[in-house]
N, CA, C and O atoms as a CHARMM CRD file, in Angstrom:
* protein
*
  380
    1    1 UNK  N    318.71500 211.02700  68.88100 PROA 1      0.00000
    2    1 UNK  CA   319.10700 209.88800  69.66500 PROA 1      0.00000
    3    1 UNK  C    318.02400 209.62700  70.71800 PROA 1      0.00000
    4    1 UNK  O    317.70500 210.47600  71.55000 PROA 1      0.00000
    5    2 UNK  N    317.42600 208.30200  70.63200 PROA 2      0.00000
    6    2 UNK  CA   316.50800 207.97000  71.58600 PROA 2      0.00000
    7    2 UNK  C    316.92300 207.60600  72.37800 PROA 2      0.00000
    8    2 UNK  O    317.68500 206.70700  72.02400 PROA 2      0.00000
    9    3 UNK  N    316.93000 207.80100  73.97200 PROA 3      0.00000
   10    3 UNK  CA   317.11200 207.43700  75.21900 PROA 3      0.00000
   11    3 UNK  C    315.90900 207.00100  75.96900 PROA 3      0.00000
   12    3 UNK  O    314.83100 207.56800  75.79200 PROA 3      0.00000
   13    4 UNK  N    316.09300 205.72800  77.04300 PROA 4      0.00000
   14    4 UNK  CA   314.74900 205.30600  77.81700 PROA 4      0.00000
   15    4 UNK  C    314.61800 206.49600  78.75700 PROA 4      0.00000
   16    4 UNK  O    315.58900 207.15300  79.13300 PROA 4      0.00000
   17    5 UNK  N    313.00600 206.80100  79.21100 PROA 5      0.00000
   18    5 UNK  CA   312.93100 207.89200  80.23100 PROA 5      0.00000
   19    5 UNK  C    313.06100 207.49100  81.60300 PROA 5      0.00000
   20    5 UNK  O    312.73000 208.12800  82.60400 PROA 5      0.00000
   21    6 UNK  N    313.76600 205.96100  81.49600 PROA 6      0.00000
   22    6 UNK  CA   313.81000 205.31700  82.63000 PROA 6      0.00000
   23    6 UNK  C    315.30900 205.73300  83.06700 PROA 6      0.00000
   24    6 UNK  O    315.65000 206.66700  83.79200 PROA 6      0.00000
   25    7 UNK  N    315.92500 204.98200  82.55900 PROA 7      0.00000
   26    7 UNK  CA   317.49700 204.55200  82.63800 PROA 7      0.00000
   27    7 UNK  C    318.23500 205.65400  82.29200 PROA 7      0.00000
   28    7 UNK  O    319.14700 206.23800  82.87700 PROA 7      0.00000
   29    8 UNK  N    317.57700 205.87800  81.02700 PROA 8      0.00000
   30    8 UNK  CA   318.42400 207.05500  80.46500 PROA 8      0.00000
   31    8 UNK  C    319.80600 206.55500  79.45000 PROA 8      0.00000
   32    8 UNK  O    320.53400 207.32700  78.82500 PROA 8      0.00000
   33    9 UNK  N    319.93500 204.73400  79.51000 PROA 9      0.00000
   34    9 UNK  CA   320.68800 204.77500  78.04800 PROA 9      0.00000
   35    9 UNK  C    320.09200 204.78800  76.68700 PROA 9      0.00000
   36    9 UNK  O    318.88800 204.84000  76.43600 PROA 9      0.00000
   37   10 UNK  N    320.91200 204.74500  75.97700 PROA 10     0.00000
   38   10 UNK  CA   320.77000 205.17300  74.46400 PROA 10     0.00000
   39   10 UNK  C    320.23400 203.79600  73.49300 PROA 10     0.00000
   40   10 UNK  O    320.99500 202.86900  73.21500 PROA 10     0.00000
   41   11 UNK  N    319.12900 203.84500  73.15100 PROA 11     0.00000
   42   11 UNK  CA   318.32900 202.70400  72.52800 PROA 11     0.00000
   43   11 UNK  C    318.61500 203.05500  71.31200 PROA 11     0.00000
   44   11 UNK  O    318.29300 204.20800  71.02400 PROA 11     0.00000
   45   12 UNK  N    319.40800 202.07600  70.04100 PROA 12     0.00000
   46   12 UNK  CA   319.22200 201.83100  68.99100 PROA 12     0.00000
   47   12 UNK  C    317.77200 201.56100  68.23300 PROA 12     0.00000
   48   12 UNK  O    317.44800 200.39700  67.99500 PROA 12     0.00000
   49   13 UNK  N    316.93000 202.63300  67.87000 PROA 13     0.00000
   50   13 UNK  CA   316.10700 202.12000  67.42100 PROA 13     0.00000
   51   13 UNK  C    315.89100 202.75900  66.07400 PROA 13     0.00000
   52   13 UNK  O    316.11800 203.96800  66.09500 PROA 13     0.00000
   53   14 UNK  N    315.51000 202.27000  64.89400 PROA 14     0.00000
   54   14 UNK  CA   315.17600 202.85300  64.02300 PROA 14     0.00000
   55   14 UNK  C    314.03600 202.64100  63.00400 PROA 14     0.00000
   56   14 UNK  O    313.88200 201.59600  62.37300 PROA 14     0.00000
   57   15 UNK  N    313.23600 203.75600  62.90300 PROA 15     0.00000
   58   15 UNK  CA   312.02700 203.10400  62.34500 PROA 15     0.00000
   59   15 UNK  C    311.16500 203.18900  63.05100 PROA 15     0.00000
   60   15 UNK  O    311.23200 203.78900  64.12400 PROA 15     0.00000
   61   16 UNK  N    310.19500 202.63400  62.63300 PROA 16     0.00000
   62   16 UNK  CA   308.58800 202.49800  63.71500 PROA 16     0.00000
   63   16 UNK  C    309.42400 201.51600  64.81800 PROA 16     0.00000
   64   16 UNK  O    310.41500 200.82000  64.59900 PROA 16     0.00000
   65   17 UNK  N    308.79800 201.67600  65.87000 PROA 17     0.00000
   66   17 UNK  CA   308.89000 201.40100  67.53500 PROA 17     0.00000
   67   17 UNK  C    307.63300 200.46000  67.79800 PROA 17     0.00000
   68   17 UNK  O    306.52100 200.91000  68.07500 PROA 17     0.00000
   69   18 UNK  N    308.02600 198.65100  67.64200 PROA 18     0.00000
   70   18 UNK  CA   306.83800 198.01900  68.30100 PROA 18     0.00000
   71   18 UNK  C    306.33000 198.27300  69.76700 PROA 18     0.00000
   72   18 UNK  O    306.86400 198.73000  70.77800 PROA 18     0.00000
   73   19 UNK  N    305.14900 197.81700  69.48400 PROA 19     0.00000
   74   19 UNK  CA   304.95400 197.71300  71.20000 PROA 19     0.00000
   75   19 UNK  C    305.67600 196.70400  72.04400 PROA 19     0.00000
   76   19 UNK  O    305.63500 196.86200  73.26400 PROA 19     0.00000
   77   20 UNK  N    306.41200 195.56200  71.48300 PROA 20     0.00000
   78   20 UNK  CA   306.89500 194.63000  72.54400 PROA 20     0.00000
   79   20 UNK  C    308.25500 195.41200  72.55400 PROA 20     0.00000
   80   20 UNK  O    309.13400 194.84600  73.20400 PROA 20     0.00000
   81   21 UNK  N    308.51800 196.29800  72.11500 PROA 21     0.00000
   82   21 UNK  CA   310.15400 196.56200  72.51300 PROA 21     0.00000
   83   21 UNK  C    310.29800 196.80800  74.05800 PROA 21     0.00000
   84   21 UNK  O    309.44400 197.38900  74.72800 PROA 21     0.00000
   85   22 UNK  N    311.50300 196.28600  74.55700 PROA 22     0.00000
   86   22 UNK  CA   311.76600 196.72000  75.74000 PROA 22     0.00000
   87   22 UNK  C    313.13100 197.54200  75.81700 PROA 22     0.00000
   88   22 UNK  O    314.00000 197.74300  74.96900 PROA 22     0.00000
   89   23 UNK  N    312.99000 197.96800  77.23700 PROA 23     0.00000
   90   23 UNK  CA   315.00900 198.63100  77.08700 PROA 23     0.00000
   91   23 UNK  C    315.77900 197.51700  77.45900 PROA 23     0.00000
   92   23 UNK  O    315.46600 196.76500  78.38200 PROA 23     0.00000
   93   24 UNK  N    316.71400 197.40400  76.80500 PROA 24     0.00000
   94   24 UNK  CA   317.41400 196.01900  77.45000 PROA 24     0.00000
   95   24 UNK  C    318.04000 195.92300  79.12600 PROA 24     0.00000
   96   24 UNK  O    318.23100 194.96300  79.87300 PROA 24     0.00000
   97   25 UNK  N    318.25800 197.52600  79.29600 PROA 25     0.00000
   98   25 UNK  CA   318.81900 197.72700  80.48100 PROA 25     0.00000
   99   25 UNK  C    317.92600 197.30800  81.84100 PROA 25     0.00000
  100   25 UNK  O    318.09200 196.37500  82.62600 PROA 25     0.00000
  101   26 UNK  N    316.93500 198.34500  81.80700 PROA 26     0.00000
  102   26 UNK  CA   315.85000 198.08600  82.74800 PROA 26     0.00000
  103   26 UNK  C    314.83600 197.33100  82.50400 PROA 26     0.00000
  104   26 UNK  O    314.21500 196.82200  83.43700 PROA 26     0.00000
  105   27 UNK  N    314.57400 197.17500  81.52000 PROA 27     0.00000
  106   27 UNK  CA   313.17700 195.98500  81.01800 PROA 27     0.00000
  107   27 UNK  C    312.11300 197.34400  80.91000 PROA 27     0.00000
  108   27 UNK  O    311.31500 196.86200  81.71400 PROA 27     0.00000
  109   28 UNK  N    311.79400 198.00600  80.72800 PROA 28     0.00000
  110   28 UNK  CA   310.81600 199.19500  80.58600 PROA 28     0.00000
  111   28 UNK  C    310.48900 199.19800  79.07100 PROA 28     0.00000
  112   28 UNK  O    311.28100 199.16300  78.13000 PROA 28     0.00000
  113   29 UNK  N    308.74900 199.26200  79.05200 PROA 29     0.00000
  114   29 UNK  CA   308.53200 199.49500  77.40500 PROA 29     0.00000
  115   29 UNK  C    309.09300 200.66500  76.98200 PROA 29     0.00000
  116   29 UNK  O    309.18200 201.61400  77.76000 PROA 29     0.00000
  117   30 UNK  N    309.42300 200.71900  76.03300 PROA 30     0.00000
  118   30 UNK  CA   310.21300 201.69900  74.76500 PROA 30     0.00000
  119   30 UNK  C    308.84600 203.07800  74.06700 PROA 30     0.00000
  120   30 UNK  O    308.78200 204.29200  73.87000 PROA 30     0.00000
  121   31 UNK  N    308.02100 201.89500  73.93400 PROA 31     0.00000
  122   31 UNK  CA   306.80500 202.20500  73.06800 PROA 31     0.00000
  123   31 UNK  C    306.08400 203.14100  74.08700 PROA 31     0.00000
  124   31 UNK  O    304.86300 202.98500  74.09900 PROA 31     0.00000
  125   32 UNK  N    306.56600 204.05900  74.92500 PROA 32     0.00000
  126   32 UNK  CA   305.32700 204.42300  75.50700 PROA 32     0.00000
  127   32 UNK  C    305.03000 206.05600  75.81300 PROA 32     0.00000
  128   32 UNK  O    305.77800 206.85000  75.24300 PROA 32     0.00000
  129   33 UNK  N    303.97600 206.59100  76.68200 PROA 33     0.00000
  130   33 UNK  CA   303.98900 207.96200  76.69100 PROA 33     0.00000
  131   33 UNK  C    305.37000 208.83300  76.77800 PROA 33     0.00000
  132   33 UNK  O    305.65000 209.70900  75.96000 PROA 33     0.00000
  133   34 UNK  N    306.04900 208.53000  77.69400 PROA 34     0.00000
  134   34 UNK  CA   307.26200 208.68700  78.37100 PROA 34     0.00000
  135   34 UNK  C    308.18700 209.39900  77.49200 PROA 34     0.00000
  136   34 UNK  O    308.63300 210.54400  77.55200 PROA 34     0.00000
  137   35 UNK  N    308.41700 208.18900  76.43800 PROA 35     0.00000
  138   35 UNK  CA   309.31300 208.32800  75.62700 PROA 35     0.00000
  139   35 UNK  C    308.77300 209.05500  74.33700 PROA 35     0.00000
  140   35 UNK  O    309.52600 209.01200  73.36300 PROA 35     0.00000
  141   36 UNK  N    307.68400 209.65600  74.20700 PROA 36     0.00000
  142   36 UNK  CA   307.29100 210.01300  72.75300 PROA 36     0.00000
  143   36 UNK  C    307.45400 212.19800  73.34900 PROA 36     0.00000
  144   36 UNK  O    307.51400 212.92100  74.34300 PROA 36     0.00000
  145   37 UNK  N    307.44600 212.23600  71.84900 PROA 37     0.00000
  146   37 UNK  CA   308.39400 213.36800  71.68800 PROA 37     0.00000
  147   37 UNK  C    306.74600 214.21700  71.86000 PROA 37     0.00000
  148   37 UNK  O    306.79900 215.44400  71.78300 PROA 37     0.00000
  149   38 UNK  N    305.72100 213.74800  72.02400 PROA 38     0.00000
  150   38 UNK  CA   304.60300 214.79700  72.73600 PROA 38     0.00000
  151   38 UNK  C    304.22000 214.93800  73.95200 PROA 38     0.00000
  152   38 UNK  O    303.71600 215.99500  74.33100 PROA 38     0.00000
  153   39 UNK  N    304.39100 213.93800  74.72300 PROA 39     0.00000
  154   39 UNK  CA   304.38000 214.06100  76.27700 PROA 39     0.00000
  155   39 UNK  C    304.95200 215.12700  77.14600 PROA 39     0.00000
  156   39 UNK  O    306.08900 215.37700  77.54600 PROA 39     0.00000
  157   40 UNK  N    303.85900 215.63500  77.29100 PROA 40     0.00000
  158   40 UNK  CA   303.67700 217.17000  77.79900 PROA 40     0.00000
  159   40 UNK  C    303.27300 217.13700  79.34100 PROA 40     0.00000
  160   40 UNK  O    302.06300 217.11400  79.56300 PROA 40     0.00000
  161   41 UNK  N    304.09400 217.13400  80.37600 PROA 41     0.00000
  162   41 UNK  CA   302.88500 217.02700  82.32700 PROA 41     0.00000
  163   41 UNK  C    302.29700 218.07600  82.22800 PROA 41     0.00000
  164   41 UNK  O    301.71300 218.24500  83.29800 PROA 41     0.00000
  165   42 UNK  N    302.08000 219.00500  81.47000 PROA 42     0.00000
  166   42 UNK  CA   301.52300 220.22000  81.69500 PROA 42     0.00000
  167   42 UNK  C    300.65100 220.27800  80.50100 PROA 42     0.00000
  168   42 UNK  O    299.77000 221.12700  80.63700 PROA 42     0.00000
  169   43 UNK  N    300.62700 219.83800  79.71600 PROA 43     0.00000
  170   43 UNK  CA   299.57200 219.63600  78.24500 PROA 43     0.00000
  171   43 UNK  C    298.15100 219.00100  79.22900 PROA 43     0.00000
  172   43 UNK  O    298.21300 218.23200  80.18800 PROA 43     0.00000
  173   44 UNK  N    296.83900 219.66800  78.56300 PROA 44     0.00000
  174   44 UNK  CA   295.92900 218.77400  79.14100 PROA 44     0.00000
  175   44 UNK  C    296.10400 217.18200  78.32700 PROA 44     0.00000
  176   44 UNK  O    296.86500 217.07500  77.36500 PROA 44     0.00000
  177   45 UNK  N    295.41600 216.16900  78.77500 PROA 45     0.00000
  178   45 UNK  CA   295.63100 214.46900  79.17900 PROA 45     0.00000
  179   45 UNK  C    297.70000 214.22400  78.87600 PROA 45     0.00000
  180   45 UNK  O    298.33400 213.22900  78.52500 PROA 45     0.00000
  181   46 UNK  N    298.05400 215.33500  79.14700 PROA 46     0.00000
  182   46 UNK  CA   299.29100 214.89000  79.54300 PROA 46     0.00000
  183   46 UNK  C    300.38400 215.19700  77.79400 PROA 46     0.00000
  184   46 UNK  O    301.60900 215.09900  77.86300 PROA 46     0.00000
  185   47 UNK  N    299.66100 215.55900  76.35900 PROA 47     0.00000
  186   47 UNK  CA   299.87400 215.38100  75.74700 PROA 47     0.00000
  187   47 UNK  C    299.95600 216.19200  74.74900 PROA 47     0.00000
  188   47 UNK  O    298.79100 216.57600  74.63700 PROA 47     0.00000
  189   48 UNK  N    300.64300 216.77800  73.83900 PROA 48     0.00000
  190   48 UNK  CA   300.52800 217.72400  72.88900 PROA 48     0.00000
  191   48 UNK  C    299.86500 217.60100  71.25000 PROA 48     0.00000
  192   48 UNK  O    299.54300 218.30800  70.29500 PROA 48     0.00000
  193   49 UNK  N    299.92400 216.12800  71.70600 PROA 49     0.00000
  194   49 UNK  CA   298.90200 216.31700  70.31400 PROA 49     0.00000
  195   49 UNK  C    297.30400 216.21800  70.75500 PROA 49     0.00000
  196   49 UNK  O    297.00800 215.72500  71.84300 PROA 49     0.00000
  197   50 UNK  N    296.63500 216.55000  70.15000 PROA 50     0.00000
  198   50 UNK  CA   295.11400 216.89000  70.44900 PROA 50     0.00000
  199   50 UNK  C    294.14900 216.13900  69.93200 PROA 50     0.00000
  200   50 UNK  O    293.03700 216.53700  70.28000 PROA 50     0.00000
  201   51 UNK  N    294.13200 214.84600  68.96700 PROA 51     0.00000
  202   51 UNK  CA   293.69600 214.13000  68.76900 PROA 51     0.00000
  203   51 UNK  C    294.11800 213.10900  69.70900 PROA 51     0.00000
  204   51 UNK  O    293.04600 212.51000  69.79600 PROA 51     0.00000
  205   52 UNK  N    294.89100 212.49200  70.45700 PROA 52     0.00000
  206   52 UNK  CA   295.61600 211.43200  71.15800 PROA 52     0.00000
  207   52 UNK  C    294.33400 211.14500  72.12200 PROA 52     0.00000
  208   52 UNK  O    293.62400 212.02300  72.61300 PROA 52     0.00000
  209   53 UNK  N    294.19200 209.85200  72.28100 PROA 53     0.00000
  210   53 UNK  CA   292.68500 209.32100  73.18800 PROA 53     0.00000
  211   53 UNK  C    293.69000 209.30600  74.87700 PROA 53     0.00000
  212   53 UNK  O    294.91500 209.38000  74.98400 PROA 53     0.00000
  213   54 UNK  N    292.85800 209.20800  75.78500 PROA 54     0.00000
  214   54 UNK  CA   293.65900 209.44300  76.96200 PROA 54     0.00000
  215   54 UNK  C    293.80500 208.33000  77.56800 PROA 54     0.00000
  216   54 UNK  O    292.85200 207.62100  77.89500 PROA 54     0.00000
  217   55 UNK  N    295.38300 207.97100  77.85000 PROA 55     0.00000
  218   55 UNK  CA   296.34100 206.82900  78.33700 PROA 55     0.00000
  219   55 UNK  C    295.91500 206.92100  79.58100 PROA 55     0.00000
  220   55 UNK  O    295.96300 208.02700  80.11900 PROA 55     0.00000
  221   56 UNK  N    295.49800 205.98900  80.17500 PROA 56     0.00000
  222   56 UNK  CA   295.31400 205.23000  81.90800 PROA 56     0.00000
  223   56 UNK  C    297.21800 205.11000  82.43700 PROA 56     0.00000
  224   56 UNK  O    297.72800 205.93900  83.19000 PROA 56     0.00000
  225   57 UNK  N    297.88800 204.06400  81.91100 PROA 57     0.00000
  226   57 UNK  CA   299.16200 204.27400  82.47700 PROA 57     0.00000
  227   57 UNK  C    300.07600 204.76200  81.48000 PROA 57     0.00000
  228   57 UNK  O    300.04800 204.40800  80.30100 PROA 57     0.00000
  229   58 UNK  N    300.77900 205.47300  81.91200 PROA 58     0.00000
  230   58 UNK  CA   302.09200 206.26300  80.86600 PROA 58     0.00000
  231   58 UNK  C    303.26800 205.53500  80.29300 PROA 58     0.00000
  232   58 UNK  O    303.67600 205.44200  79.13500 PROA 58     0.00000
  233   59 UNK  N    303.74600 204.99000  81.55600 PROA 59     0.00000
  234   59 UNK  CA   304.61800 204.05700  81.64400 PROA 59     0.00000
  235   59 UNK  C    304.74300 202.69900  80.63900 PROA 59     0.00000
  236   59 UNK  O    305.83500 202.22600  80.32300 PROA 59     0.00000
  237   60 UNK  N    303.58300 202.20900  80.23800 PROA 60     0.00000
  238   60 UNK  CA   303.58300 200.88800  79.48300 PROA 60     0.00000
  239   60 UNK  C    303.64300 200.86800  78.32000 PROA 60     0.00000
  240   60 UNK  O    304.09000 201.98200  78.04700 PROA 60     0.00000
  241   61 UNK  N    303.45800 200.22600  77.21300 PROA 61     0.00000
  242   61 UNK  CA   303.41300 200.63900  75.78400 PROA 61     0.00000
  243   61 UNK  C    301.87200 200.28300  75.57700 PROA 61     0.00000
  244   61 UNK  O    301.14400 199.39100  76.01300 PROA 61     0.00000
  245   62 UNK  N    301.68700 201.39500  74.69800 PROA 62     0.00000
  246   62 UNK  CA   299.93900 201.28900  74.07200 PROA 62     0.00000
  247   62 UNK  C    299.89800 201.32800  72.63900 PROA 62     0.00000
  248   62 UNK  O    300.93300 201.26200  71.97600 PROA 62     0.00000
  249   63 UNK  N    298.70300 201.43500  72.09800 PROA 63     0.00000
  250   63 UNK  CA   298.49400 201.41200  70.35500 PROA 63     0.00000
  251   63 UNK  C    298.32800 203.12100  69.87300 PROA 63     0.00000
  252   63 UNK  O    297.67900 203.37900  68.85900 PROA 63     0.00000
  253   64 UNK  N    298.95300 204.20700  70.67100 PROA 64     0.00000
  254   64 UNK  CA   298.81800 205.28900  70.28000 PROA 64     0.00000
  255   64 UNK  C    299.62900 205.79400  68.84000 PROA 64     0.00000
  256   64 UNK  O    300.82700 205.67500  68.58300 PROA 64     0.00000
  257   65 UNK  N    298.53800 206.39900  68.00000 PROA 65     0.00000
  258   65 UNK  CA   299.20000 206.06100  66.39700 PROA 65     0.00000
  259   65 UNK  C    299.91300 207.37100  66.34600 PROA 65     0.00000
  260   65 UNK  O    300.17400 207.75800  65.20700 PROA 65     0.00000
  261   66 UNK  N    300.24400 208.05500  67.23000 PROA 66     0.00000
  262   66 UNK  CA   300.95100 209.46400  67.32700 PROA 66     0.00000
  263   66 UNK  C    302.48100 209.47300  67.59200 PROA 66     0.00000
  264   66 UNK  O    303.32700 210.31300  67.28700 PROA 66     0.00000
  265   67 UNK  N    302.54900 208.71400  68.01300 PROA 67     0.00000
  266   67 UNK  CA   303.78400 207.92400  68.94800 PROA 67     0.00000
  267   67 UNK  C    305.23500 208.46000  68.03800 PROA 67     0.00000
  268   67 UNK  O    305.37400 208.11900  66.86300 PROA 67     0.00000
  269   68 UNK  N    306.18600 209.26500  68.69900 PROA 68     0.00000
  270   68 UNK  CA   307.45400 209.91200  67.91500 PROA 68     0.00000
  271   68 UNK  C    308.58600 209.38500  68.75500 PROA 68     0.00000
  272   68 UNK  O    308.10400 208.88400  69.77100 PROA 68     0.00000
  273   69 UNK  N    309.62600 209.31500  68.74200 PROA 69     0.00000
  274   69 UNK  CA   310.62900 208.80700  69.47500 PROA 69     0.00000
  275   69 UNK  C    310.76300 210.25300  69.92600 PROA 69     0.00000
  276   69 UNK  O    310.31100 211.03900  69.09400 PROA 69     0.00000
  277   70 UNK  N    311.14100 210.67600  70.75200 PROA 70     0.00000
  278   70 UNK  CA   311.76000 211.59200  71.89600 PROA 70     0.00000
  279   70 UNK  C    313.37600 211.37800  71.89000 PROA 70     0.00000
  280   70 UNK  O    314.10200 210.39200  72.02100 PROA 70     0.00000
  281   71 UNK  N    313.61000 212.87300  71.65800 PROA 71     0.00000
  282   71 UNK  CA   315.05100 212.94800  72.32200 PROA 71     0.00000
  283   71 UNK  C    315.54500 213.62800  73.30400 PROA 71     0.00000
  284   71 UNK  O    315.37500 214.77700  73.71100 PROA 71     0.00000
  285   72 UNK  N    316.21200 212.70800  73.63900 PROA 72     0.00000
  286   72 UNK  CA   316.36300 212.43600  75.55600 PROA 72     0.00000
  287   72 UNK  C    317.74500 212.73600  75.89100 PROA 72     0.00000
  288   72 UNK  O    318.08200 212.41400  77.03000 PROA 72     0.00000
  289   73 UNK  N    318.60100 213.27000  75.16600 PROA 73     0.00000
  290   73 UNK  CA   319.99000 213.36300  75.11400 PROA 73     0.00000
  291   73 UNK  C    319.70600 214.63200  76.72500 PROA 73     0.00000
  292   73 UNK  O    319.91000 214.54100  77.93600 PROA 73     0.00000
  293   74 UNK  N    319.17900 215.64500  75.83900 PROA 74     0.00000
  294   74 UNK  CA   319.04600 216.89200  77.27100 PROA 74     0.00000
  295   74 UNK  C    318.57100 216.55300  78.37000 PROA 74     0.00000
  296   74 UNK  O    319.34900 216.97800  79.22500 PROA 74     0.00000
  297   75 UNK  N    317.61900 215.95400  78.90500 PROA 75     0.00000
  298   75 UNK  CA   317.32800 215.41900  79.83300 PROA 75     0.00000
  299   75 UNK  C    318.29000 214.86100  80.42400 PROA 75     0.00000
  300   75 UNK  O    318.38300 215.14600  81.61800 PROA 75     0.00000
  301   76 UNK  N    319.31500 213.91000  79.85900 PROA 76     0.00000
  302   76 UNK  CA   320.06800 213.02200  80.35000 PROA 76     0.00000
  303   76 UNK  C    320.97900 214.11200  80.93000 PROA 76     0.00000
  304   76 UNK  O    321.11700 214.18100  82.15100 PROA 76     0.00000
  305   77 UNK  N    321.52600 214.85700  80.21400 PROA 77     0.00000
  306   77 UNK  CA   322.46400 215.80100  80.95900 PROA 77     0.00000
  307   77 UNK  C    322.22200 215.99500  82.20000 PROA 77     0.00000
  308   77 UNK  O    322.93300 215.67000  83.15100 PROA 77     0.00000
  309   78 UNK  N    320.96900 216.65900  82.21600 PROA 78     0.00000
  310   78 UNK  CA   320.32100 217.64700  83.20400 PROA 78     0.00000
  311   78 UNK  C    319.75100 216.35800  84.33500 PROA 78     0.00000
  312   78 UNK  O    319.34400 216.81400  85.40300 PROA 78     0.00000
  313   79 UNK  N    319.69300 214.93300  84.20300 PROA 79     0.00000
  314   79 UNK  CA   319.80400 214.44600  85.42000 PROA 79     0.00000
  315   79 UNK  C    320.92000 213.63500  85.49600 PROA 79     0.00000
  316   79 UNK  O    320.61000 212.44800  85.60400 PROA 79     0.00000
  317   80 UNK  N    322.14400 213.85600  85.47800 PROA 80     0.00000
  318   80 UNK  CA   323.45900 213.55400  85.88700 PROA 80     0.00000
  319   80 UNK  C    323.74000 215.05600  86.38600 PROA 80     0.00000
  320   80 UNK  O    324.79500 215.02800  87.01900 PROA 80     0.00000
  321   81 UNK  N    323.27800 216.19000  86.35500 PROA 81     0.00000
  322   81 UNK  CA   323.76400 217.05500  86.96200 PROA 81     0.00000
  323   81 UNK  C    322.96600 217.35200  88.40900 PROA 81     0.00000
  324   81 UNK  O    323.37400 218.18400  89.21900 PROA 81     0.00000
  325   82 UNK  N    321.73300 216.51600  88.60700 PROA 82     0.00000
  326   82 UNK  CA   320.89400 216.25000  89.53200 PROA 82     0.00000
  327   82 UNK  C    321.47900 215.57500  90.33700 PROA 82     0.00000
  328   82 UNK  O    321.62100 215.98700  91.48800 PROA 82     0.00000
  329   83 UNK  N    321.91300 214.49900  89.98000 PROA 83     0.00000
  330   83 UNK  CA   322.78200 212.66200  90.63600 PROA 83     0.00000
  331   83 UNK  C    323.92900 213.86200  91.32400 PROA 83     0.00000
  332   83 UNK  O    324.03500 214.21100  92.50000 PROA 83     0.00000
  333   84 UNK  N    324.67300 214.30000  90.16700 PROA 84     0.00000
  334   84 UNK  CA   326.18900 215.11700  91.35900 PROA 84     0.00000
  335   84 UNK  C    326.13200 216.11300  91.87000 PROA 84     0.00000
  336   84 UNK  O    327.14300 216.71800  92.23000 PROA 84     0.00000
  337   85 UNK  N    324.38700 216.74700  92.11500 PROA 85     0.00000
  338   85 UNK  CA   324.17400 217.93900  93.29300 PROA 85     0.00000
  339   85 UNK  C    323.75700 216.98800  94.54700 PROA 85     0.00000
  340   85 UNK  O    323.91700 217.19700  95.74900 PROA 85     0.00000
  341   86 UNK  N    323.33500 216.18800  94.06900 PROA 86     0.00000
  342   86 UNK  CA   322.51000 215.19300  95.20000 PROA 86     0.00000
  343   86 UNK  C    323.79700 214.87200  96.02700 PROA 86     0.00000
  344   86 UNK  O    323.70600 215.09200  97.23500 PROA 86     0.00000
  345   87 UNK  N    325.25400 214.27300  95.44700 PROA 87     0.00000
  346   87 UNK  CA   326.35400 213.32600  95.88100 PROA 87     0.00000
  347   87 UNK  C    326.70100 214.53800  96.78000 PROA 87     0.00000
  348   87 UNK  O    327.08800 214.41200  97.94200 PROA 87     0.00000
  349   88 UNK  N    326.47800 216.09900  95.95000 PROA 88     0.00000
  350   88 UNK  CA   327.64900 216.92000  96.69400 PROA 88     0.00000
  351   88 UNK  C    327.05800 217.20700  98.47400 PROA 88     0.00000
  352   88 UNK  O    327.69500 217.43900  99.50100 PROA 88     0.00000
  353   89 UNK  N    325.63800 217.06400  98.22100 PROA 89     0.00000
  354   89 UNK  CA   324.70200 217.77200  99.34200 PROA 89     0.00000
  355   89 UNK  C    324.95300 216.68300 100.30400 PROA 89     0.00000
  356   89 UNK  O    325.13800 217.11200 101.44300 PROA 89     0.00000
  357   90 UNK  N    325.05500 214.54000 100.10500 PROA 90     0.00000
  358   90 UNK  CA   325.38200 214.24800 100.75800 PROA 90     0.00000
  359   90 UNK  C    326.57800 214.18300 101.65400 PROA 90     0.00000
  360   90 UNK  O    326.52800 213.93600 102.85900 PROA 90     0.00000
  361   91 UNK  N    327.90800 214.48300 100.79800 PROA 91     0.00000
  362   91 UNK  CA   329.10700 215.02300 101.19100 PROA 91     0.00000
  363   91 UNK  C    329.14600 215.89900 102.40100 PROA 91     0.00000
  364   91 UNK  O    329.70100 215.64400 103.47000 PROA 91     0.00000
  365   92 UNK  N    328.30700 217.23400 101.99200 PROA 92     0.00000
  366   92 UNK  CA   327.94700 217.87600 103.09500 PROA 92     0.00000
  367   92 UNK  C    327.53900 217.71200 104.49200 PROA 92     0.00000
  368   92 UNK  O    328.15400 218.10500 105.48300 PROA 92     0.00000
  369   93 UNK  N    326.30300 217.01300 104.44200 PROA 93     0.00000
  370   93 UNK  CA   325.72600 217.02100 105.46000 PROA 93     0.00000
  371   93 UNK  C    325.90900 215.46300 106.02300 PROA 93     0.00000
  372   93 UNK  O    325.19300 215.01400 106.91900 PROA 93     0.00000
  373   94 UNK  N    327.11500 214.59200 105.28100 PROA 94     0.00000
  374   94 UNK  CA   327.61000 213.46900 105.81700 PROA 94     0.00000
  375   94 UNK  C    326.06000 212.65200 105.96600 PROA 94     0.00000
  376   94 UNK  O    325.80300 212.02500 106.99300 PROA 94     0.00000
  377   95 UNK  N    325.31700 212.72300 105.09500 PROA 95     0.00000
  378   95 UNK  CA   324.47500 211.06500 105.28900 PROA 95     0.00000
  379   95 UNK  C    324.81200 209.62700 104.73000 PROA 95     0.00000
  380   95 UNK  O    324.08600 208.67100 105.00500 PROA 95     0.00000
């Protein structure tokens, strides 16, 4: 299940991924580092595959022919459990 690395809902996509796709939610390209299942912050140029030429912005969609959909389901968990440590800490300390 592909999810935006923006929003975090669940994009119907199937198949190759143009570059004009957007998320419908946030308007964020679909097609891009973010969302591909090699994007590594800790890989050198950011990336796990080793042929991949090096992306200037991450965020946008490019012509990278490596490009995998990412699944984002775990992530999503793990920042809704971020969002209700954040709610509980404001609770706390009343901001």
């Amino acid at each position: 299940m592909m999810r935006c690395y923006c929003c975090g809902r669940e994009l119907d996509v199937s198949g190759v991924v143009s570059r004009g796709e957007i998320c419908p939610q946030c308007r964020r390209d679909v097609r891009c580092c973010y969302n591909c299942a090699f994007h590594d912050p800790h890989a050198s140029n950011q990336c796990r595959e080793p042929r991949s030429e090096a992306v200037r912005d991450r965020a946008t969609s490019n012509f990278c022919d490596f490009f995998r959909c990412a699944d984002r389901e775990e992530k999503t968990r793990n920042n809704e459990a971020a969002q209700n440590a954040r709610q509980e800490w404001d609770r706390l300390f009343r901001r």
